[in-house]
C-alpha positions in Angstrom: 43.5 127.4 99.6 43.1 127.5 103.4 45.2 129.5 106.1 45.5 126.9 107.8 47.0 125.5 104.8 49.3 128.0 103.8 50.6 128.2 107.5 51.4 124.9 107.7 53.7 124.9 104.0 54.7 128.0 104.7 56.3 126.3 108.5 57.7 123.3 106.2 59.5 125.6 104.2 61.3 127.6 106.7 62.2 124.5 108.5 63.6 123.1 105.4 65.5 126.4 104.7 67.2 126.5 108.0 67.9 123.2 108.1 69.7 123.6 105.2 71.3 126.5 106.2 72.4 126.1 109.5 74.0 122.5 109.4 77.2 121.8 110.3 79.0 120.7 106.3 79.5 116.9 106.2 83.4 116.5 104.6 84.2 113.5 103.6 88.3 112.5 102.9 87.6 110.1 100.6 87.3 110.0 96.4 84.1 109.4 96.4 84.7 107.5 92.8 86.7 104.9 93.9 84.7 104.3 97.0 81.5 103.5 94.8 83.7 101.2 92.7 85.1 99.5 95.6 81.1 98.7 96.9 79.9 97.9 93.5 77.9 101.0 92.8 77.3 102.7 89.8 78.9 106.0 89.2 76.0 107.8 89.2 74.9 106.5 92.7 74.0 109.0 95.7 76.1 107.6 98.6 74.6 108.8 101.9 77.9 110.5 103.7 77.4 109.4 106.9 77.5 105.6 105.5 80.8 106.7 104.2 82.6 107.8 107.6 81.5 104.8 109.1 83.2 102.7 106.2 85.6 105.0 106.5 85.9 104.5 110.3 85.5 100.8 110.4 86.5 99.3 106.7 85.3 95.6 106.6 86.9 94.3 104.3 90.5 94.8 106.5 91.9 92.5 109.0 91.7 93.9 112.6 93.2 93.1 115.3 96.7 92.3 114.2 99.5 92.9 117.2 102.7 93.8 115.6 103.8 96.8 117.5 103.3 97.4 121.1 102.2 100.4 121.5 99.2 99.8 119.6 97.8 96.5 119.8 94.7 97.1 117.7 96.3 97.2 114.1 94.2 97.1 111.3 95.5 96.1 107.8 94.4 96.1 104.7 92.9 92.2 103.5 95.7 91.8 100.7 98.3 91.9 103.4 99.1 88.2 104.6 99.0 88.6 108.0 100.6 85.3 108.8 104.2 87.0 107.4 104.1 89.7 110.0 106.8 88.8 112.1 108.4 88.4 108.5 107.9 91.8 107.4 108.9 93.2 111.1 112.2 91.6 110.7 112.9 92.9 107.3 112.0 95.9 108.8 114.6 95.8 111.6 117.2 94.7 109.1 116.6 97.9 107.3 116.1 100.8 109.7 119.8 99.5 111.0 121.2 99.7 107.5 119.6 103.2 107.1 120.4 104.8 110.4 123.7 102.6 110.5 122.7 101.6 114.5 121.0 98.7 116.1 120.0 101.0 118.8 117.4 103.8 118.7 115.3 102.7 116.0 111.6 101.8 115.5 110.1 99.7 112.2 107.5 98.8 113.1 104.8 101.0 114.2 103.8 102.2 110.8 103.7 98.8 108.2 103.0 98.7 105.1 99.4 98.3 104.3 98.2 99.3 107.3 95.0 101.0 107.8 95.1 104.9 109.3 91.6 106.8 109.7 93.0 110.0 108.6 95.0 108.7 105.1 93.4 105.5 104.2 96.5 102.6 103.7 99.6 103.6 104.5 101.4 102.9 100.9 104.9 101.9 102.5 106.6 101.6 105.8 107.9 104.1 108.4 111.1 103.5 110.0 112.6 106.5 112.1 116.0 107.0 114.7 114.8 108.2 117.9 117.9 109.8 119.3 118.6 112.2 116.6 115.6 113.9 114.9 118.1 114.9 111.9 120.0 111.8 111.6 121.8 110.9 108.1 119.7 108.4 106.8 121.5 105.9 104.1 120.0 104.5 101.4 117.9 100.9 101.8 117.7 100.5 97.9 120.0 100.9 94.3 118.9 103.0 91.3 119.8 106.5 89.8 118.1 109.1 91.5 115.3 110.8 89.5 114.0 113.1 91.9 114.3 115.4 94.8 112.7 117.7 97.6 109.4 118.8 96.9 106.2 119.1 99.7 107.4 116.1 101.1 111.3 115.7 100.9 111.6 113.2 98.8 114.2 111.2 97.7 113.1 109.2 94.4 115.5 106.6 93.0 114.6 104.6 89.8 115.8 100.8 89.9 116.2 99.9 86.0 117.0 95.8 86.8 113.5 96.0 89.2 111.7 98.5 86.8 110.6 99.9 90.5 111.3 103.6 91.8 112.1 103.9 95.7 111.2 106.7 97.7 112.6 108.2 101.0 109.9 111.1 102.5 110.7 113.7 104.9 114.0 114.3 104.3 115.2 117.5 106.1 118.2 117.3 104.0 119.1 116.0 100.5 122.4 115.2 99.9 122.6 113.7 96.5 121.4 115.0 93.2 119.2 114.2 90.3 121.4 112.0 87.7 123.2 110.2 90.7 124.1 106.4 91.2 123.5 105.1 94.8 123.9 101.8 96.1 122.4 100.3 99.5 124.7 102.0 102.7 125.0 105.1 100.8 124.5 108.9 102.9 121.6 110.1 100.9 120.3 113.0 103.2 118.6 113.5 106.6 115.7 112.1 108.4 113.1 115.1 109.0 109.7 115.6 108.9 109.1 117.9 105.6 105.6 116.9 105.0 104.9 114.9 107.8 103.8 115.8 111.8 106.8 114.6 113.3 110.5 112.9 112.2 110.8 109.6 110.2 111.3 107.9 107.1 108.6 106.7 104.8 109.9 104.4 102.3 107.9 103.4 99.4 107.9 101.4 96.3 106.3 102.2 93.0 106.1 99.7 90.0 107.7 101.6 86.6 110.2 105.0 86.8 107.6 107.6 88.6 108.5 111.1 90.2 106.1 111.2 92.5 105.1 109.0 95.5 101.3 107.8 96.2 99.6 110.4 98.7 96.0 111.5 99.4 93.3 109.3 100.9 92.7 106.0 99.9 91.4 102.4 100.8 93.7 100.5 98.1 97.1 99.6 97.9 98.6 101.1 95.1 102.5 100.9 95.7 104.6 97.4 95.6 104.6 95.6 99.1 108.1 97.4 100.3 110.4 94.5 102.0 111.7 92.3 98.9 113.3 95.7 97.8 115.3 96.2 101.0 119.0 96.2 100.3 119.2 95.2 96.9 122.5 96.2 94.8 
């Protein structure tokens, strides 16, 4: 074997080494799983990473472009979403937030839809609605059902609609003011807007199909919850 040989594996492997050592780590948010279903790939498929953010970044499969709220006209939602109800589900919306915060005035319901696309969760399972005035305002319930849950990492509020077979959820609450075992009907106090779990003040509401505990969370690029707005003030 030659030196010159030797010195030039011997090179290869140090560079390799470093390379490996020294990197910056590649995270990725997603589940990798569901991601290799979602582009027909087999389980046991290597996925290059970087692919992945840019999916991630940049879905295809969404629809882009949608202007529902002004202050950011470059929506994207998820392709199951008909985009043609928007200023259907924006309404509904409105009609809600007012019921929940009991005001016309100082309320937005439209900046965080349901189904729309966020690069740091995935699809946003349900829709935000928050009072601007009053970080801490009472927030009244939107939906009836016995309440099967409460508090936890994100404030919840979880109330189980036999007729629907659906559970509702309220997220963030600072306050919880009713009680596992409790009736409630649409217009009733049922704690405080807040921002347990969340980066700033506002109510997620989210509907799950079946009696569940627990809301959707984590990173994701399917919708798993029921669209939200034909479960607005039921009783």
């Amino acid at each position: 074997m030659s030196r010159k040989f030797i010195l030039t594996l011997t090179f290869i492997l140090i560079f390799a080494f470093s390379t490996q050592a020294f990197a910056a780590p590649v995270t990725n948010p997603l589940d990798l799983s569901r991601i290799k279903k979602n582009l027909g790939l087999d389980e046991s498929s290597t996925i290059d990473f970087s692919f992945i953010q840019t999916y991630y970044e940049t879905p295809d499969n969404f629809h882009t472009n949608v202007y529902v709220d002004e202050e950011n006209p470059n929506e994207t939602f998820h392709n199951d979403i008909n985009i043609d109800l928007m200023d259907w589900y924006v309404g509904m919306s409105e009609q809600a937030a007012m019921v929940m915060f009991d005001s016309p005035n100082n309320i937005k319901y439209s900046y965080y839809l349901y189904g729309e696309f966020d690069n740091n969760i995935g699809v946003h399972e349900g829709v935000d609605m928050k009072y601007t005035a009053d970080s801490d305002r009472d927030i009244r319930a939107i939906s009836k059902g016995e309440v099967i849950a409460v508090g936890g990492s994100y404030g919840k509020i979880a109330i189980y609609d036999s007729t629907e077979n659906v559970t509702t959820f309220y997220l963030h609450c600072s306050q919880i003011d009713v009680t596992v075992g409790d009736t409630v009907n649409a217009g009733d106090i049922i704690g405080e807007q807040g921002s347990v779990g969340a980066s700033g003040a506002h109510v997620h509401f989210e509907v799950r199909a079946g009696k569940k505990t627990s809301p959707n969370t984590g990173t994701d690029l399917d919708l798993l919850s029921e669209e939200p707005y034909g479960y607005f003030l039921l009783n």
